[in-house]
N, C-alpha and C positions, 0 to 999 in steps of 0.2 A: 601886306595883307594877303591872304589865301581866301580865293572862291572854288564852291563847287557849283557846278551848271548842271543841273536833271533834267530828264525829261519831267513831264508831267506822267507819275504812275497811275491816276485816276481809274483810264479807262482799260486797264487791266483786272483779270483775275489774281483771285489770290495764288501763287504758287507762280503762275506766269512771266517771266523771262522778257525783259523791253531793254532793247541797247539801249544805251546812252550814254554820251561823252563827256568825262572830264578833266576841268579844266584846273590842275594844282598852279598856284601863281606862290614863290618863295617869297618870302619879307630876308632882303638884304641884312648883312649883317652891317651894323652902326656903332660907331665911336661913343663914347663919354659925352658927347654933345650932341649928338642926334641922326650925324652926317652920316655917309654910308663912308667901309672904308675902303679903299685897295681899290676904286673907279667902279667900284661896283651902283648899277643904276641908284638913284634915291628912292625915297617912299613915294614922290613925284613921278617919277620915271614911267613910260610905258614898258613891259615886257612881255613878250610874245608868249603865254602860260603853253607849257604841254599839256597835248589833250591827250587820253586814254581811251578808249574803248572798250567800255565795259559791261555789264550787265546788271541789272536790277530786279532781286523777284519781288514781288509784293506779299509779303504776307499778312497785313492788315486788313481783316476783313474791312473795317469799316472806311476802303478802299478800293472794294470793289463793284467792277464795273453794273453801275441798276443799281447796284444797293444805295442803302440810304444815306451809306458815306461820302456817295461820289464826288469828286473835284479837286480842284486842287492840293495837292501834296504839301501837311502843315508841315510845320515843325513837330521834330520827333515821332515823325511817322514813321513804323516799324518796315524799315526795308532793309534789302541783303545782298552785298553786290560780291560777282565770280567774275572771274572774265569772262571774257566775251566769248571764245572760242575755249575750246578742252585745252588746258596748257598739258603741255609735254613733263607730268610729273613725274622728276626723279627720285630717287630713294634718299633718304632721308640726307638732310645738311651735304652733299659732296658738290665735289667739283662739275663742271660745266662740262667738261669733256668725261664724265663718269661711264657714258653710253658708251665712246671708245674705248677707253679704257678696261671695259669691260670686256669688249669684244677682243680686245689683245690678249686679256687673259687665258679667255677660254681657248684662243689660239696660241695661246703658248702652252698650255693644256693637252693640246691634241697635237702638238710640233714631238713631245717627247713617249705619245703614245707609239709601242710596236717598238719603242730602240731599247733593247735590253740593258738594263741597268744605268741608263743615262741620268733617268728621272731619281735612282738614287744617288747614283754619283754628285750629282749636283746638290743633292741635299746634305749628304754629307760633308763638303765641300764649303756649304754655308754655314753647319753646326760646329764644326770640328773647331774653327779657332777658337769658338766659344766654349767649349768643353771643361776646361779647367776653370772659365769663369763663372761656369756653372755651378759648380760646388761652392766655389769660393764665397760669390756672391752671397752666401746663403747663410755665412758663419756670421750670424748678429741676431740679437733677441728676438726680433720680430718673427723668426723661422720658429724656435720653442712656441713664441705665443700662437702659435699658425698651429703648429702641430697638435697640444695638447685640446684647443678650439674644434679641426678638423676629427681630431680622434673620435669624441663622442658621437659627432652629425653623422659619421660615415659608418660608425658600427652599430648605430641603430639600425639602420636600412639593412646591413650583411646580416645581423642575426637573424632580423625577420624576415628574411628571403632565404635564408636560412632553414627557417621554422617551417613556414609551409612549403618548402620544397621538398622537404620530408613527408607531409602527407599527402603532396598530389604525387611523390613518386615513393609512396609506400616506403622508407625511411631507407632508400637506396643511396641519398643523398642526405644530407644535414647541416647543422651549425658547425658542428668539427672542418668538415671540409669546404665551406664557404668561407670560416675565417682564414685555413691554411690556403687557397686557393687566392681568393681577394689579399693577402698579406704578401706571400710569395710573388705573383705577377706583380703586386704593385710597387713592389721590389725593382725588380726583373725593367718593369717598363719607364724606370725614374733613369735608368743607366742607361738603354740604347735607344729610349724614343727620341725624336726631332722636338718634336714640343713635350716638354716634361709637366709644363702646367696646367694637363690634361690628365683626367684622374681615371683610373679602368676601373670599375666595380661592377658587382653584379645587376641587371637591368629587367622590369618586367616582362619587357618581350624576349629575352633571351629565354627567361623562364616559360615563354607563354609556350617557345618553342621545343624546350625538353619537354614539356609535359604533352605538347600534341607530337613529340618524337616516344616518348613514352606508353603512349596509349596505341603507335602506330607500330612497335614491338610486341607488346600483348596482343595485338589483330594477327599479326603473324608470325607469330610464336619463337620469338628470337631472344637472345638475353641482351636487356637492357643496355646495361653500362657497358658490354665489348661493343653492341650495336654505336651507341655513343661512342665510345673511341675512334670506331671508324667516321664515322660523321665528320666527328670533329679532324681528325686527321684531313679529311679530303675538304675539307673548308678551311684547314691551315693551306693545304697547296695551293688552293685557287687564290686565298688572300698572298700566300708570298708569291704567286705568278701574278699577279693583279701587280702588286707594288712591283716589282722588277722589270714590268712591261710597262713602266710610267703612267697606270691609268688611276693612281689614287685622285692626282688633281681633276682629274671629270668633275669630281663632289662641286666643283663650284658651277655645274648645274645644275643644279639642286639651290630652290630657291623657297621661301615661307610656305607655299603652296604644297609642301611634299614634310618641312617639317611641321605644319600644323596639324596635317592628319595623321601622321606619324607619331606627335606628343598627342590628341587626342584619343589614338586607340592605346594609348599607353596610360593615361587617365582611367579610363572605361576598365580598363585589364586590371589597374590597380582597386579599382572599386569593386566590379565583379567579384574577383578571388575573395575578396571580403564578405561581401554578401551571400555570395555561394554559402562560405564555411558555414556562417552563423543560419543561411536559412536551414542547411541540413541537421543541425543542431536542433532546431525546432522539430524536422521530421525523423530526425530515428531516436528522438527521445523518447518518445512514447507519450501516453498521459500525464506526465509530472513534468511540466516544460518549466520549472521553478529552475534549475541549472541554464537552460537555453536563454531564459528572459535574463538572467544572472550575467551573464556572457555577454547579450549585446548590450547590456548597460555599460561594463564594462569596457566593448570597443568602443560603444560613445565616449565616454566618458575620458578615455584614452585619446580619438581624435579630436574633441572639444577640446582638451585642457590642450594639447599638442598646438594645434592652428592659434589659441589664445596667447600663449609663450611665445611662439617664434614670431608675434606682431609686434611683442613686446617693446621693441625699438621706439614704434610709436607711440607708446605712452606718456601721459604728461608724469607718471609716478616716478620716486625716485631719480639717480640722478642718467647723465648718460651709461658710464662707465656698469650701473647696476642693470640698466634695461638691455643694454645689449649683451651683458652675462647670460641675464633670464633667456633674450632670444635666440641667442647660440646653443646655449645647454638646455634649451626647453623640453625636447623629444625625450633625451635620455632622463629627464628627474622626471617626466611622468611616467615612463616604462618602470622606474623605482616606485613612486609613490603608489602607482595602480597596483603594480606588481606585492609591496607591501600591505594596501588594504584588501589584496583578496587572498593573501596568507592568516588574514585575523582570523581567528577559531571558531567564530560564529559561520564564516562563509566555507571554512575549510573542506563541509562533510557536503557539499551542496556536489560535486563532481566535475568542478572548474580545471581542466586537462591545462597540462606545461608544456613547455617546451622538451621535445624529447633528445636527451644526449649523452654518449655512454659515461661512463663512471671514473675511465680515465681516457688519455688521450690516444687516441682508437679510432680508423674511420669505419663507416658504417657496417654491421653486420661482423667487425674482423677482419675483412679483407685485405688483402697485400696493397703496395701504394701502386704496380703496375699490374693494369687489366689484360687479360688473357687475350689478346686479341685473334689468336686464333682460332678459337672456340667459336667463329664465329662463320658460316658457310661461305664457301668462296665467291657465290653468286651475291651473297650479301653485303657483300665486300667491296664490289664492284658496283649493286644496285643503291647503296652510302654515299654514291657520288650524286645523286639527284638532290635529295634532301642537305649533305653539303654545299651543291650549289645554293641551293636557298636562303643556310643560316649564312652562305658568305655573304649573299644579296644584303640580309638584315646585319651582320655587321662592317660592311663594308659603310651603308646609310648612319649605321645608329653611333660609331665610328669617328667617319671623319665628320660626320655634321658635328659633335661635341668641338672636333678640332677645329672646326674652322671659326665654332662662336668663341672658342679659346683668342685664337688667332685675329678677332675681329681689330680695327684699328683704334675702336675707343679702350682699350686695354693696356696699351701703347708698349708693344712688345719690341722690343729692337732688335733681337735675334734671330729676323728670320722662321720663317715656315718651312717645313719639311713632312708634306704630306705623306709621303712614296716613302720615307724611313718611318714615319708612326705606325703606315701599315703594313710595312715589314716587321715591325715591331710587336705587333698586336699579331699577323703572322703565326711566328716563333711561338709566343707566349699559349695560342690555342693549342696548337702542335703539341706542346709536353702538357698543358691542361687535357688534353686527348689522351694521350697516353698513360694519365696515372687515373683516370675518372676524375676529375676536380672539376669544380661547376665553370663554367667559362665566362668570362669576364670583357666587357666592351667599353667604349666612353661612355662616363657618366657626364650629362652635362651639368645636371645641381651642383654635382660635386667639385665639378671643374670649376666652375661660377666661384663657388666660397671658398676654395681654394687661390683664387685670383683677387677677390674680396680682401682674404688675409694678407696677402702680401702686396698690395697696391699702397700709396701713399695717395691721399686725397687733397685738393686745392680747390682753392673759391675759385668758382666757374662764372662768377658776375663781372668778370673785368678778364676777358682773357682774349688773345691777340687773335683776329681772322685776317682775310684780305678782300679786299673785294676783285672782281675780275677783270679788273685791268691791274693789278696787282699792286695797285695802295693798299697799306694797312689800316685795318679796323681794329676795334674795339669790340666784341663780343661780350654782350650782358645778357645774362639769364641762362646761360648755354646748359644743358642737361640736368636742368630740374623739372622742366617741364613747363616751365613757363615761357610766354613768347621772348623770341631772338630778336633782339634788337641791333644794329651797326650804324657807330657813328666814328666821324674819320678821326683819325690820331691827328691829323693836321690842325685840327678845326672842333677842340669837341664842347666849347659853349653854345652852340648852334642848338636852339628848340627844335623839334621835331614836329614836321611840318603839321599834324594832325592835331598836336595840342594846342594849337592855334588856330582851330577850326571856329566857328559859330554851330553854337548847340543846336541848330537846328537839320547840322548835319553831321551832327558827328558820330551818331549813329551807324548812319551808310557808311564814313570813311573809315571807321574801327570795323566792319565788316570789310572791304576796300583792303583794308590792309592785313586782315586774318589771311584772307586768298590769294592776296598778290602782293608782293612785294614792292616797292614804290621809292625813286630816289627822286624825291621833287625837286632837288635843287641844283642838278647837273643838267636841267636848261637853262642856268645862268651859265654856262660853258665853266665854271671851277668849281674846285671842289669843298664849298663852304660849311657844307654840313654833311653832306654823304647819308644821311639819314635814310637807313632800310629796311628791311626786318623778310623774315624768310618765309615761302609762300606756305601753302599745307603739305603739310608730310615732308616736310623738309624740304619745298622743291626751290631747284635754282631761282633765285629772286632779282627775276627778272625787272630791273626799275625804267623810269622814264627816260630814255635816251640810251637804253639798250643795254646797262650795266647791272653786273650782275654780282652778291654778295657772297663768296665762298665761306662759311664755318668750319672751323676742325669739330671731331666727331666728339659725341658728349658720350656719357659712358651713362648704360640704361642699368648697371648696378651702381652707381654711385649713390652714394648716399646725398640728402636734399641739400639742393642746394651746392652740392661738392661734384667735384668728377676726379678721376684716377689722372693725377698728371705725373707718375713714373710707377712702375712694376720689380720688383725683385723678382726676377727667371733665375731660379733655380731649380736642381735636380733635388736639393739634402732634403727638401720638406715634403716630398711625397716619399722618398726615401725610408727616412724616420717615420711617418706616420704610417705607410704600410707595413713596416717593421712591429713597431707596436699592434697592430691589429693581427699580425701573423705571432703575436705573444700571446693575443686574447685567449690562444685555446687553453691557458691554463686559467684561465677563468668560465671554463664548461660547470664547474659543482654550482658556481651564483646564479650561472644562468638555468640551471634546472627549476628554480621557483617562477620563471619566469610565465604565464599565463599565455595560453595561444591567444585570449579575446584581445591582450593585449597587442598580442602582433596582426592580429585583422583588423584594431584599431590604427595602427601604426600605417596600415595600408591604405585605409581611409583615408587618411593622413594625407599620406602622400598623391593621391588621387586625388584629391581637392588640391594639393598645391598645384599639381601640372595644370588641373584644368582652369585654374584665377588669370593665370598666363599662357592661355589659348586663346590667338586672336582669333580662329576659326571660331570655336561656341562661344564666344565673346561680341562675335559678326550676326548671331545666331539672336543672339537675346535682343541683338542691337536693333534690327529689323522688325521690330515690333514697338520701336520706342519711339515717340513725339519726335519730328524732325526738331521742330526748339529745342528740342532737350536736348541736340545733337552737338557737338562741337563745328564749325566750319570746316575743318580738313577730314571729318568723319565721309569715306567713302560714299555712303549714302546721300548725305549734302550733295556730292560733288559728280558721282552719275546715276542716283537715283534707285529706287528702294529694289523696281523689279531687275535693275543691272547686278545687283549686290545679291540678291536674291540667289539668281541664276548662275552667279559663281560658288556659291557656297552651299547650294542646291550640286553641284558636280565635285565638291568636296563630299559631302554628304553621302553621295551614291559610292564614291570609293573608300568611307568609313565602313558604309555598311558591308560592300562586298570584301574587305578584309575582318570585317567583325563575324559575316558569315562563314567565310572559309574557318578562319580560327574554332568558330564553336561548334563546327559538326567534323567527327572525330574521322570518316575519311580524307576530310582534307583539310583538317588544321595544319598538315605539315604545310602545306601549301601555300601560307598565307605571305609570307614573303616574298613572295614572287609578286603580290599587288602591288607592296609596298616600292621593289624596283620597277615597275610599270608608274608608278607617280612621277618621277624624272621625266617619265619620256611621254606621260599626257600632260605634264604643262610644257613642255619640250616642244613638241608636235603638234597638238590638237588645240589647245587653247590660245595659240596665237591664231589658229582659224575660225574663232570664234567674238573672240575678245580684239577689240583695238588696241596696238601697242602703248597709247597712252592709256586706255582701261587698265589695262594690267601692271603699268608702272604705278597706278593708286592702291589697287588692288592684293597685286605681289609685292615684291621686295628681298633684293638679298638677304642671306641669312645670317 
């Protein structure tokens, strides 16, 4: 039998926090006749039950202390137990020694900084034998179905960054040279990057940055694109001195905290540039705002149907193989269908502006494909090093963060990492993007994501091998669908789980009990009869009764439900081929001439609402304002409280807004980069003087 022993929570308030001990007792496992087997005690037997130390809030008003509930604690009285003290939460499912582990990293991180070219040598070193099996790997169907899938997703985004790059830099830039620019580097970066299955394409703060580099050449009356060449020139040297001097692995200090405000003003940027367009549409229309209201219907209309497609997946319509067509190819058939009803003849005469792109294949204005870069003063030349240190700051972040969630373990890469040759590689690629004027190109992580998507093979995640930490093997159920992690031993796995065999009148508490903490009731019988555990909030080491702890391998947060990635095809052919074809695209400039700008400011909506569904930062924002009931148990808030969560996300907040400021006033929009690498080094520095190291392991989280 199993008892729990409570205090009596009567004389508590609601919300209110009362230790109390207890006491799991395992029911022995028994033969076909009733006896116990293997000498294990009987149903007779005394056994010494472990007691726990725990906590209980109450949150039953009619429970609380003077009210008219007071007394005894019935059955199914609504209470909620944590432990007793702040457990030490780690990041999500890792090992037990993850803390160390970690700290070896970052010290073998700064072992290779300052020795010239070690940090690549060694990368290369790890790539090379893989090199030919790079390619190889990649000759099987699943590469085509990869390619022709990634094609669409990825030349949505380059033409409409495309499109309005053209009018916030007066059509200096365009579609021609984003798609030659994004095709070519993606080329270029399939063949000598470390991680190939990392995607470079164009990104909205790279744009946020030519256009407050643009605006900071018309203040001082420079030309544009030589100005930009030099830029970019002296932010190729810093990134290939970065990488040469082993400092690309730094990146893995850089932790959620720096990418949430990061994909946050990258949200805001993509939404802004949208709404900017269409509100000035309403103002220099004049009196006849019938084109301007024509337009943002249009971009509605555009990211409605866009966000409706790519959820497709989860539809109950049709079958699987039909919904995930629809959600892969959703962007591009609305850019068609929108693009098609605002060609009908009724709407034709209304002044619905396109996409502007020359007649043949031509970069903008006529120009030769290398800029003059002398034309440009010598003092200017020199003072290009400022503003190149900046955009290095922003793609050195924007960068290797894509690599490293490439790189992450639930992806199950076998090849090895190679920070220091990615940003070597990315480097190079700025360098001649500099010198011919071509837009410049960084990780993209969406793109990265569904590029890894397509080439992963998926497996049922409900029966999949862990260990626990004396290193018997487990059984893992549930693992990266989102539902609770259960472990039960391979030795022993008809053994109930000790909670299902509670009495209703506590099963309550020990389903909370066990959301929080981890629990192996039956390793104080000294064997391992059942092992039964399950993993604390937020993945933390789950700690059970008699000090053992259950390790999970990591689940994969793009798996589809239910499934996770259990191998990867790493290869180079399929970013190869597919930036290949998108550097084809440009003879597809005549179709794209019908294309509707409201279209591409809905495209941007679009994608503004995606980054921001998957920002745990304004995600933290909306959460603080909701029912703690309505909260999950491992939700932050639960676990230290509304004003602790608050006041971290309250210092996110403050450095949204001072990099949202910098950006939109045109002195110092170049500037705003420089926030962005000051975020490493205020959760680096200053928040651990703020925060308790176990606050922040809830809080934070590697990236």
């Amino acid at each position: 039998g199993n008892e729990v022993n409570a205090t009596d929570v009567s004389s508590s308030r609601v919300g209110e926090s009362v230790p109390v001990s207890v006491a799991l007792v395992a029911g022995p496992e028994v033969d076909s006749s009733g006896a116990a087997k293997g000498g294990v005690p009987g149903p007779g037997s005394e056994v010494q039950p472990p007691v726990v130390s725990i906590t209980v809030v109450n949150t039953d008003p009619g429970l609380q202390a003077g009210g008219a509930g007071t007394g005894p604690a019935e059955a199914g009285a609504k209470v909620e137990a944590a432990p007793a003290e702040a457990p030490s939460v780690a990041p999500p499912v890792v090992l037990a020694e993850a803390g160390a582990a970690k700290e070896a990293q970052l010290r073998e991180a700064v072992a290779t900084l300052g020795r010239p070219f070690l940090g690549v040598r060694q990368d290369l070193a790890r790539r090379a034998p893989f090199y030919a099996s790079d390619w190889r790997d990649g000759l099987q169907p699943k590469t085509l179905s990869a390619v022709l899938l990634l094609y669409v997703a990825c030349l949505a985004p380059t033409v409409s960054f495309g499109g309005l790059t053209s009018v916030v830099l007066n059509a200096q830039m365009g579609v021609p040279e984003f798609l030659i620019s994004h095709g070519l580097s993606g080329m270029i970066y399939a063949c000598i990057s470390g991680q190939p299955m990392t995607f470079i394409a164009p990104t909205g703060l790279t744009m946020a940055f030519t256009a407050a580099l643009y605006r900071f050449t018309e203040l001082s009356s420079l030309p544009f694109l030589a100005t930009y060449g030099w830029v970019g020139l002296w932010t190729s040297g810093l990134l290939t001195f970065t990488a040469v001097g082993g400092g690309a692995k730094l990146i893995k200090f850089a932790t959620t905290f720096t990418d949430d405000v990061f994909n946050a003003l990258l949200a805001l940027n993509f939404l802004w540039q949208a709404v900017k367009a269409l509100g000035l549409g309403f103002i220099l229309s004049g009196p006849d705002k019938t084109s301007s209201f024509l337009a943002l219907n249009l971009a509605l209309l555009t990211c409605y149907a866009s966000l409706n497609l790519s959820e497709a997946r989860r539809s109950k319509f049709f079958n699987k193989p039909i919904r995930e067509g629809i959600s892969d190819f959703g962007p591009i058939l609305v850019i068609a269908a929108v693009s098609l009803v605002a060609s009908l003849p009724a709407l034709q005469g209304l002044g619905i502006s396109t996409l502007s792109v020359p007649a043949g294949l031509q970069l903008a204005g006529g120009r030769d494909l290398l800029l003059p870069l002398l034309s440009v003063p010598v003092w200017a030349r020199w003072c290009a090093a400022l503003p190149g240190l900046l955009l290095a700051v922003l793609f050195y972040l924007d960068h290797l963060i894509s690599v490293r969630v490439v790189n992450a373990p639930r992806h199950r890469m076998t090849k090895g990492e190679a920070y220091n040759q990615d940003l070597l590689a990315l480097g190079l690629i700025v360098g001649l993007q500099s010198m011919c004027g071509l837009p410049w190109m960084c990780g993209a992580t969406v793109q990265s994501l569904n590029h890894i998507r397509a080439m992963a093979s998926y497996g049922d995640a409900k029966s999949e091998k862990g260990t626990l930490a004396d290193g018997s093997p487990c059984l893992v159920e549930g693992a990266g669908n989102g539902t609770e992690v259960g472990c039960s031993s391979l030795t022993a796995e008809s053994a109930r789980p000790v909670w299902e065999r509670l009495g209703t009148a506590t099963t309550a508490m020990v389903r909370a009990f066990k959301e929080a903490w981890a629990v192996n009731a039956t390793s104080a019988l000294g064997e391992r009869n059942s092992g039964d555990c399950t993993s604390g909030p937020a993945g933390a080491p789950a700690e059970g009764v008699g000090g053992r702890e259950v390790v999970v391998p990591p689940s994969s947060a793009e798996g589809r439900q239910g499934l996770e990635i259990v191998s990867m095809v790493e290869t180079r052919l399929s970013g190869f081929l597919l930036h290949a074809l998108i550097a084809g695209s440009v003879f597809l400039l005549p179709a794209l001439e019908f294309v509707p700008m409201p279209v591409i400011y809905g495209i941007f909506l679009y994608l503004g609402t995606r980054v921001l569904k998957g920002n745990e930062f304004l995600g933290r924002v909306k959460a603080i304002f909701y029912d703690e009931a309505q909260l999950p148990p491992s939700s932050p808030i639960i676990l230290l409280g509304r004003k602790k969560v608050a006041f971290y996300i309250g210092i996110q907040g403050f450095c949204l807004g001072l990099l949202w400021t910098l950006k939109s006033f045109k002195p110092t929009a170049i500037l705003f980069p420089s926030v962005i690498g000051g975020l490493v080094l205020t959760r680096r520095f200053l928040l651990p003087r703020v925060f308790k190291k176990e606050e922040l392991e809830v809080l934070d989280a590697e990236i």
